[in-house]
N, C-alpha and C positions, 0 to 999 in steps of 0.2 A: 854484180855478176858480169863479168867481160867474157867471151865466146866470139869466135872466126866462124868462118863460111865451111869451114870442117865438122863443126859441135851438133849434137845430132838434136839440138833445139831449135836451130836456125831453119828455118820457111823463108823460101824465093816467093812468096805468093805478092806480096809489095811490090818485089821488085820488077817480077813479070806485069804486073800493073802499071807502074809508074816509068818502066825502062831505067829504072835506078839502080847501079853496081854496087850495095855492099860488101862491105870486106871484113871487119869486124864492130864489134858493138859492145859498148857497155849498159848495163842498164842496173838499176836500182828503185825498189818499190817508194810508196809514200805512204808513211801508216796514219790514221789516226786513231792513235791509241793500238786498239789492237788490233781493228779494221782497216785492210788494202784500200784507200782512196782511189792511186793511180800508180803509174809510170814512169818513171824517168830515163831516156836514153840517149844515150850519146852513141853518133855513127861515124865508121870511119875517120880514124885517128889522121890529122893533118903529121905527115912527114915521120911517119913509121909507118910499119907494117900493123900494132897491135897497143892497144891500151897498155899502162903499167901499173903498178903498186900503187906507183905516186899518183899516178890518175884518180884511181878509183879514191886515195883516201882526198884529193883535190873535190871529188865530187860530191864526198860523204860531208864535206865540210860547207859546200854549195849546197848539198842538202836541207840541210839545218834552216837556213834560211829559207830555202825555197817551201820547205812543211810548214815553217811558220806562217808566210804568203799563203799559202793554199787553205792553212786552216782558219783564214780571218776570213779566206771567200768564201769558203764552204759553210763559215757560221753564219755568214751574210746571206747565202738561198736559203738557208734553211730559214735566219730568220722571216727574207721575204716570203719562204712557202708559207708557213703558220702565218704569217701578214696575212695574205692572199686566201688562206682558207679561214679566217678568222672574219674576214670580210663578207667572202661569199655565204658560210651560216647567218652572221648576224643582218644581212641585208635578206636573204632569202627565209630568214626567219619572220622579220617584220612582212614583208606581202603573205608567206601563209598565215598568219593568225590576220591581215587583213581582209581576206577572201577565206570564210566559212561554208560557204552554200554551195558551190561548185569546184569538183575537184581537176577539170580543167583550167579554168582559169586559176584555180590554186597554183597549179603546177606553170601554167602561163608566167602569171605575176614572177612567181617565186623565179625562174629559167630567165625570164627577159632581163630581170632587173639584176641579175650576176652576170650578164654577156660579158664585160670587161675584165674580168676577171679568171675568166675561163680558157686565153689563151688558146683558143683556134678558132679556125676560118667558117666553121660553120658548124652547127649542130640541129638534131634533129630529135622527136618525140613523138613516141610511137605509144598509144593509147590503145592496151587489150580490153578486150570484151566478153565479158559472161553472158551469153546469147540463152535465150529464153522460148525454146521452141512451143510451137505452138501448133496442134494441127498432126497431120502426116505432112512429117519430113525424115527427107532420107539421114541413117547416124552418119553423125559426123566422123570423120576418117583421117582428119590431118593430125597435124602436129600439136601436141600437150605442153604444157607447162608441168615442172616438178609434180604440184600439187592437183593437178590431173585438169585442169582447166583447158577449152580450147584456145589457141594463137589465131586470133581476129583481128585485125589491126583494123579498128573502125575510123581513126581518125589518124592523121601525120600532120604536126604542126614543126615547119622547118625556117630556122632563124639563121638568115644571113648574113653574115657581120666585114665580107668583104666587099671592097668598092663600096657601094650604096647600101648602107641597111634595110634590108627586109625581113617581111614573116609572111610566109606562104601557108596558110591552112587549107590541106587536105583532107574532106570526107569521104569516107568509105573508097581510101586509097587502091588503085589498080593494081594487079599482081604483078603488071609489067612497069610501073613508076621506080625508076632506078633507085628510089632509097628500099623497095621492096624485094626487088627482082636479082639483087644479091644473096640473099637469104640470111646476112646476118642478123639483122635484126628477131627473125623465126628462132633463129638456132641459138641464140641470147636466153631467147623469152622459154624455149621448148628448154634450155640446158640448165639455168639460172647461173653462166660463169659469166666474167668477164673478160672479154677480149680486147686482146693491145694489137693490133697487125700495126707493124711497122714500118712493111714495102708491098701496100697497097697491090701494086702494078704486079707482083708477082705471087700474089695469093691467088686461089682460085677463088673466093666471094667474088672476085672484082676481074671476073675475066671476060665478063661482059664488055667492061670500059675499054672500048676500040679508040672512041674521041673524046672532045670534052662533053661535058654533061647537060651544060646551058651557053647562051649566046655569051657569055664574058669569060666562055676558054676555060672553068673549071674543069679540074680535076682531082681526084681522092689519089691521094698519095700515101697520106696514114691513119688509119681511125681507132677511137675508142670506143668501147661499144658495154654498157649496164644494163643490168635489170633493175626497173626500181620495185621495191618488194614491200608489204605493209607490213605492221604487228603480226599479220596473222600467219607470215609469210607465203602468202599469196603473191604473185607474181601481177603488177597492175598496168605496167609499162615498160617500154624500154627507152633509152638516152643512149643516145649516140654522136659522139662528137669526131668530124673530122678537121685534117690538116694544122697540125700546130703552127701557130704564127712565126716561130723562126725557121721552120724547114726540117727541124728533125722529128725525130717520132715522142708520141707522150712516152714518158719514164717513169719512174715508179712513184712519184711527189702528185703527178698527173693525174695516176690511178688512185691514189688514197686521197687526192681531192673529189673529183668526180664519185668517189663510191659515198663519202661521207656527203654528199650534195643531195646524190640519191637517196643514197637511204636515209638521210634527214625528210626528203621530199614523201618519201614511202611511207613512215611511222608517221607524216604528218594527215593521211589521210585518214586514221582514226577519229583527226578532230572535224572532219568533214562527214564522218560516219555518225560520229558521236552526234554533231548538231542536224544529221539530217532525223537522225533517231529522236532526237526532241523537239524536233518540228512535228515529227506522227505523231508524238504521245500529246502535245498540246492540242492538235488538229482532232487526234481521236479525245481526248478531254475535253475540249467544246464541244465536239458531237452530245457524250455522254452526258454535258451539263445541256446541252438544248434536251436533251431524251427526256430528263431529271425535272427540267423546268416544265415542259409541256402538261409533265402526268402531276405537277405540283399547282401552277398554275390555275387559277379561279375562273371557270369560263362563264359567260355573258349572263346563264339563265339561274347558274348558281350566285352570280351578282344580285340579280333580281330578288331571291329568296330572302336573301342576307337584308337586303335595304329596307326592304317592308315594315319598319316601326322597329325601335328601339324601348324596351321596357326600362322604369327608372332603376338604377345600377345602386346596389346593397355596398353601403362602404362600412360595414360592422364586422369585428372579429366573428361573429357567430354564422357569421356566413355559411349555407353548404351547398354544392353544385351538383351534389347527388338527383336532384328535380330536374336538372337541366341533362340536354341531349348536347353531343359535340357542336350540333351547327348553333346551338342555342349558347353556347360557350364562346362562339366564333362571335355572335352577337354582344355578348357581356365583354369581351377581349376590344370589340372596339367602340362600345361605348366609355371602356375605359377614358381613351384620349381624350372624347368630348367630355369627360367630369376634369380630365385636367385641364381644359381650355386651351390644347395646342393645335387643334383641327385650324382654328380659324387664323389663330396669333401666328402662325408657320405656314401658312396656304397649304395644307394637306388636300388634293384631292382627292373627294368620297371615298369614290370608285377605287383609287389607288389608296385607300387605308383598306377598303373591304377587301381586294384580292391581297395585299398583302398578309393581314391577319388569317385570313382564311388561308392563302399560301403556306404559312408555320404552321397551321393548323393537320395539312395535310404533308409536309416535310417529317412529322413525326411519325415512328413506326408504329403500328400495330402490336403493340407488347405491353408484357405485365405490367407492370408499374410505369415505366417512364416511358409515357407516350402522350398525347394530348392534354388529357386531362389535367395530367402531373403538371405539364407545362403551363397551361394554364392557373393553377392553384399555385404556382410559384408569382405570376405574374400576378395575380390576384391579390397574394399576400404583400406583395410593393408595394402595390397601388391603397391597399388601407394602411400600410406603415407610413407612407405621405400622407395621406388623406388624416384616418384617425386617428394615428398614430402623432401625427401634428412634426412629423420627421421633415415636410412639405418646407418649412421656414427655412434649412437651411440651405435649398436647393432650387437654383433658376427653372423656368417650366421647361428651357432646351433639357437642362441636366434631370430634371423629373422624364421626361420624353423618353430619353435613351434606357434610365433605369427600368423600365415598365417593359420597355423593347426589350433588352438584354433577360428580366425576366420573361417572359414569352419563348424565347428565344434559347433558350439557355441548354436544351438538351434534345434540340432538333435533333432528329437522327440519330439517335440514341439507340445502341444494338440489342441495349438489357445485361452488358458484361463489362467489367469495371477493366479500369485503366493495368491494372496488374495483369489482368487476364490476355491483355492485350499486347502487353512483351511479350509474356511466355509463350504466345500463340503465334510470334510471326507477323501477327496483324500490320500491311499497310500502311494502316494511318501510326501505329508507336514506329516502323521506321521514317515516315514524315514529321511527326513531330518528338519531340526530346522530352518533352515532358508533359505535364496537363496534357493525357494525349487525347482525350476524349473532347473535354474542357475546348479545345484549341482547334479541335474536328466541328462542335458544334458553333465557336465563333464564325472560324468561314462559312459553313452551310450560313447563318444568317447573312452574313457580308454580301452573298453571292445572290440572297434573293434581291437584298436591298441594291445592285449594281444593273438588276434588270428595272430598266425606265419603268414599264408597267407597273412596279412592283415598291419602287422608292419611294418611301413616303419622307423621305430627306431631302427630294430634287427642288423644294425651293428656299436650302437654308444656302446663306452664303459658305464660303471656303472655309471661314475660319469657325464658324456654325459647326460646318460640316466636319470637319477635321476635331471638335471637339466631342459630337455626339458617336463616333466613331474609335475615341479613344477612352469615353466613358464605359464604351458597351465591351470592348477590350477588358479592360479592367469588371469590370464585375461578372461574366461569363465566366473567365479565369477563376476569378476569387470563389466560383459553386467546387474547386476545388480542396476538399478538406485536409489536404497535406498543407495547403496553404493556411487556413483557417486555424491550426494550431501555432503558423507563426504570428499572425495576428494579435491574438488573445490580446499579449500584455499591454500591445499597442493602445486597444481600443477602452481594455480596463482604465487606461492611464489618461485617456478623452475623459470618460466618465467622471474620474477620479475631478478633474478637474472642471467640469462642469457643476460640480456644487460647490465651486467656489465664487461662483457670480451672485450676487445679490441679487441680482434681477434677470428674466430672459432675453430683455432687450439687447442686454451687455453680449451675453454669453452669445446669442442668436448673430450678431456682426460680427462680431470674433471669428465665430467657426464660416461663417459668409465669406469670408476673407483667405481663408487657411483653405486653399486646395488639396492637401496631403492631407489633414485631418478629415475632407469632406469625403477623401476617398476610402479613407479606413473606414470611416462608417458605414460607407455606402455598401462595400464590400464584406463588414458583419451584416447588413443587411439581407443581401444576398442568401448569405449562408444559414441566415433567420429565414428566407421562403423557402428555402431548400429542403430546410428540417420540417419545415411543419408540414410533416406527411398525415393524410388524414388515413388512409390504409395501411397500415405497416403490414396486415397480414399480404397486402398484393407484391409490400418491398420483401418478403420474407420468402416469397414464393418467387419470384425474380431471383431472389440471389441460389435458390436449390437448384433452379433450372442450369446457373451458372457454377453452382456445383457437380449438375450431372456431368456438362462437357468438358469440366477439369478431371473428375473420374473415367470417363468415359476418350477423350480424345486426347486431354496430354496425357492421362494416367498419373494424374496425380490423388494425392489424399486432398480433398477441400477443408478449410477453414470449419470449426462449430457450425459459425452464423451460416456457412453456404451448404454446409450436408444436410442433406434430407432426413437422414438416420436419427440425426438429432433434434428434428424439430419438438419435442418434448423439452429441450432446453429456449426454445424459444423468449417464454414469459423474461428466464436469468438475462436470456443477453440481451433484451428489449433495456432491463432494467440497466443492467452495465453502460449500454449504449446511450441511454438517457443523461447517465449519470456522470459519464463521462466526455459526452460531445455536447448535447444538448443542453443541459442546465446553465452553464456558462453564460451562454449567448443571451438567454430568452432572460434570466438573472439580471443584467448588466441592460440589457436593454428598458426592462422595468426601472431600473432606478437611474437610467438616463431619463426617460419618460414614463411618464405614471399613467399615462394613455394607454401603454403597451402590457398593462399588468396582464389584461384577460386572456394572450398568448403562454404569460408562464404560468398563471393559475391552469387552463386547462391542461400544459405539461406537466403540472404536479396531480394532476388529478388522473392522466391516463396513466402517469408511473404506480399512481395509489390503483390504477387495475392492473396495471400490468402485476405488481407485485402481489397482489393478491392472487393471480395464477400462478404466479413462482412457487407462495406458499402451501396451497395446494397443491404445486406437483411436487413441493419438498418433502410434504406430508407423507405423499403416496409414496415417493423413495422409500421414506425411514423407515415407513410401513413393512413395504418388500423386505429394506433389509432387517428388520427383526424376525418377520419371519426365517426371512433366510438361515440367519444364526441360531434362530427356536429351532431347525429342522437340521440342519449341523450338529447340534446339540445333542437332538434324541440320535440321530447316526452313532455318536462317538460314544451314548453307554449302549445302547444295543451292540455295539462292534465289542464294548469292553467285556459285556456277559457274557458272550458266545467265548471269548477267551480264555474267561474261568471258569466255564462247564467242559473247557478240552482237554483229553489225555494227554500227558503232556510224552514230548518224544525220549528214546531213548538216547543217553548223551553221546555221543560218537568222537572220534579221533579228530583232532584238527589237519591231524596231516595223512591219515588214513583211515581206510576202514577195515576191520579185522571180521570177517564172515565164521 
């Protein structure tokens, strides 16, 4: 475009600045692509009055070249902008995820360790506060943030990066300290925008600024001025940078660096929320497990009770604990150890077997079935699958120890409502663990007694000791699991199977010694062998209705045969199904591994021979009912048929009307 000093586009505003005479001008845009970059003008034609044709296409063809220049520099900031912002995230990324605990020093680290990168002379960080009154205090009446928060500035940390590097921290900053006494920083925090002033000296923020600010002659020339803002968009701070290091004002590269710095910095104080949140839940976690421990815990006079003579310990299948009282169980649970001889061979102190056993003893709830007892008769039934069971040979007395633990152990804390019930519910513990959630609830409760000194009857086996009686008791706790227990089966069929292939038990007995993976399959039918051998089933029977009422009653759902109430007249059938299909296998297989273990499946064939014999009587009494039933259908349907051949019959009428 070429225009004189007549063209009504032309502005003296330059020239009344500069005392400079234009006369005429040519000028021509710089595109790239489709976007104005800049300017091009030529002023005042040497030796004519006015540009010509030939000028302008002289220049058009200067152009060309000169867009191509412009566009390699232009590609060149922009790549050092992404340079420079790609730097500042990744360096300010590493100090936040360095510093979790405080979200000043977060914001410290993260600010200090990008100074070079930020391009001005100084900046500043303005820390709001969520004040927490307390008392009679007069309402507050200043200024708000968006989100209705008040503007406190309890702290200003300001980083000097000309002449001599410093950091000046300010507490509980004065309303007259010049990074305050502006108000931009308020009017930031109260608005949530951000401001660019450009010419400092002629805003009103900065019309304070008579001189310099400090002894080395500063002054605010041009500031940038953020909110930094979290996830929740809360407003937590502000950042405020002044003076760009070449003199001119920040531009828009400046502004989407600084916002993307902040609000990086803002979204990262969830992760300082997050870890302060799980510092409570741990802090309040120890509380509850000291609460837990205290009320579990054996105290001094109940030690005394327990120590007083130990009677000699029944290691026969015929066993029944029905004579005995819980604390008389607590005494049979730890004379167990001493028939195994690990009290002495593992330096167990006393004192520290009796509170521990008694500790399990009192970790279990007060409920139908699986409560002390239960737990007890599981650990009972190990202890004679070792002992007379003659199981003892293929296991060291550390690896007998743990199994005897693990049964004891095995359904501490036991609510009386099985792992299913426990999805459908919500339950805690199934979103803590993934599966065996019960199973994996009772491992830790015993972990946790066994971690408390007073309580470990483990604290004199070495690391590698330890590390193994801790991954036996793992392993078989799990394995009271019966979803596990069907994967098993063929496993342990296939031991058996192979154990009548030795001529001798010497052979077979160091073989399986040897084979860690076989010692553990077995150990873990084992398991599932104390598990079953329920000596009440009418208590499992009555445990599991309870657990049908509150599926009726609170999810609303319909329960299972075995959990309705309604149904217990089917009881005797599903005892027998139950038998037949979980139980026989095990107690089967373990007979003709050992012929020691016969009197385990003899009495399961002899409680099935009662159970089915109430089956057969309530079958009885069905059939009964429904013959009746049909005998009294019966006489209905000819009483109904006489009454219909002693009636008049009607007169026949019209199908599609009636004629009166």
């Amino acid at each position: 475009m070429c225009f004189t000093l007549q063209d009504s586009h032309f502005s003296d505003f330059v020239d009344t600045l500069t005392e400079y005479e234009t006369k005429n001008v040519l000028a021509t845009p710089i595109m790239n692509g489709k976007d104005m970059v800049a300017v091009m003008m030529a002023v005042n034609k040497i030796g004519a009055p006015h540009f010509t044709a030939q000028d302008e296409e002289t220049l058009k063809k200067y152009l060309n070249f000169a867009n191509l220049v412009l566009r390699v520099f232009h590609l060149s900031y922009l790549h050092n902008c992404e340079t420079r912002r790609g730097q500042v995230l990744l360096w300010s990324a590493s100090k936040v995820f360095e510093e979790l605990t405080d979200i000043e020093r977060q914001f410290h680290k993260a600010l200090y360790t990008v100074r070079a990168f930020l391009n001005c002379d100084r900046y500043s960080e303005f820390f709001d506060l969520w004040p927490i009154l307390m008392g009679k205090v007069p309402p507050y009446s200043g200024p708000k943030t968006p989100d209705g928060r008040e503007v406190i500035f309890y702290k200003v940390i300001d980083y000097i990066l000309h002449g001599k590097e410093d950091i000046k921290v300010i507490p509980n900053p004065p309303a007259d300290h010049w990074a305050l006494v502006s108000g931009l920083p308020t009017y930031v925090a109260e608005n949530g925008l951000i401001c660019n002033i450009m010419n400092a000296a002629e805003d009103e923020f900065f019309d304070f600024q008579k001189e310099s600010l400090d002894e080395s002659g500063w002054t605010i020339k041009n500031v940038l001025s953020l909110p930094i803002i979290n996830k929740k968009e809360e407003i937590v701070g502000v950042a405020t940078f002044y003076n760009r290091k070449d003199g001119k004002p920040f531009d828009d590269m400046d502004e989407t660096l600084m916002e993307l710095l902040t609000q990086f910095l803002g979204w990262s104080v969830l992760n300082t929320d997050t870890y302060d949140k799980m510092n409570k839940l741990e802090n309040r976690k120890d509380i509850f497990q000291d609460m837990v421990m205290y009320h579990v815990k054996c105290r001094k006079d109940e030690i005394q009770n327990i120590m007083v003579g130990f009677s000699k310990f029944k290691v026969y299948f015929t066993s029944c604990d029905f004579e005995f009282s819980e604390l008389d169980l607590v005494k049979c649970g730890i004379k167990m150890y001493y028939e195994l001889g690990v009290v002495d061979k593992f330096h167990i102190p006393r004192e520290t077997l009796v509170r521990f056993v008694y500790s399990v003893s009192k970790g279990y709830r007060r409920i139908t079935y699986h409560n002390w007892r239960h737990g007890f008769n599981v650990g009972q039934t190990m202890f004679t699958l070792l002992m007379t069971g003659d199981l003892k040979r293929y296991y060291t007395d550390l690896e007998t120890m743990a199994m005897v633990t693990a049964g004891l152990c095995h359904d501490i804390d036991h609510r009386g409502i099985n792992n299913l019930y426990q999805m459908k519910s919500g339950n805690p513990l199934a979103k803590l663990h993934g599966s065996s959630i019960l199973e994996r609830h009772h491992l830790e409760f015993g972990k946790t007694l066994l971690r408390d000194e007073a309580l470990n009857i483990y604290q004199n086996l070495n690391r590698r000791q330890h590390e193994t009686v801790i991954h036996l008791m793992d392993i078989a706790i799990i394995a009271t699991d019966l979803a596990l227990y069907f994967k098993k089966r063929a496993m342990f069929q296939k031991i058996v199977d192979q154990s009548k292939t030795y001529e001798s038990w010497d052979g077979w007995t160091k073989y399986m010694m040897y084979e860690t993976t076989r010692k553990e399959i077995v150990m873990a039918m084992m398991m599932t062998a104390c598990d079953l051998s329920a000596i009440v089933a009418l208590s499992v029977a009555a445990e599991f209705w309870e657990q049908g009422d509150l599926e009726r009653t609170v999810l609303e759902q319909q329960p299972i045969p075995m959990m309705d109430r309604n149904k217990a007249d089917e009881l005797p059938k599903l005892q027998c199904g139950f038998i037949d299909f979980v139980c026989s296998f095990v107690y089967k297989e373990f007979s003709r591994f050992h012929v020691e273990i016969t009197p385990m499946l003899e009495r399961l064939l002899n409680n099935r021979k009662e159970w089915n014999a109430l089956k057969e009587i309530h079958e009885a009494k069905v059939a009964k009912l429904e013959e009746a039933k049909k005998a009294k259908e019966g006489a209905d349907d000819v009483t109904s048929a006489a009454n219909q051949g002693n009636a008049v019959p009607a007169p026949s009428q019209s199908k599609t009307c009636v004629i009166s």
